[in-house]
N, C-alpha and C positions, 0 to 999 in steps of 0.2 A: 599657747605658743611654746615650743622647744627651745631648749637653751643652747643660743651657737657657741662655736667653742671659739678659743680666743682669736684664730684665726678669724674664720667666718664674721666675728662681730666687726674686726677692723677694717674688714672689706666691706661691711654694712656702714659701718661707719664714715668711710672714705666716699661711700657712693653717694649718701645723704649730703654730706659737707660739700659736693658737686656740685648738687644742686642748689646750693644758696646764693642768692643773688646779694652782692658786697657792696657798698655802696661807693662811689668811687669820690675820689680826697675831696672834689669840689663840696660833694654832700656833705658830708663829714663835717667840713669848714664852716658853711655855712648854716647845716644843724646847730654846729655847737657855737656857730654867733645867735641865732636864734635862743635859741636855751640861757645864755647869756643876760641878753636883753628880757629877754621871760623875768630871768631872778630878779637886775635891777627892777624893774616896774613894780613886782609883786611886791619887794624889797620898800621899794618909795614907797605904795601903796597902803601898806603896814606899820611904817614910821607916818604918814599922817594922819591913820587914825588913830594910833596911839596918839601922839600930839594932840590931835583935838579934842580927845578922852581925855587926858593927863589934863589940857588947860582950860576944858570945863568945868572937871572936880577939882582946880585948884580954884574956881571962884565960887564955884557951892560952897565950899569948905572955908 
C-alpha cells in the first residue's frame, strides 16, 4: 500500500471516524453501572474466599 501524504491520511481518517457508530449517553450510563456492579460482585466474591481460606488455615494451624 502507498504512503498518503498528510493530507490524504486526515481525509482517510475523517471518513473512517464517520463511520463509527457512538454509543449514545443512555449506554454509556448504564455500561458503566453494569461494569460497576461487575467489580462489586467479583470484589465480594474474592473477599470470601479469601475469608474461608484465611479461617480454615487458622483452624488447621
Amino acid at each position: 500500500m502507498a504512503k498518503a501524504n498528510p493530507l490524504q491520511f486526515i481525509q482517510q481518517v475523517r471518513g473512517e471516524v464517520s463511520k463509527v457508530v457512538w454509543p449514545t449517553r443512555r449506554e454509556v450510563i448504564l455500561t458503566s453501572i453494569m461494569v460497576f456492579v461487575m467489580a462489586m460482585l467479583t470484589a465480594a466474591f474474592f473477599f470470601l474466599v479469601d475469608f474461608t481460606i484465611r479461617t480454615g488455615l487458622g483452624f488447621v494451624i
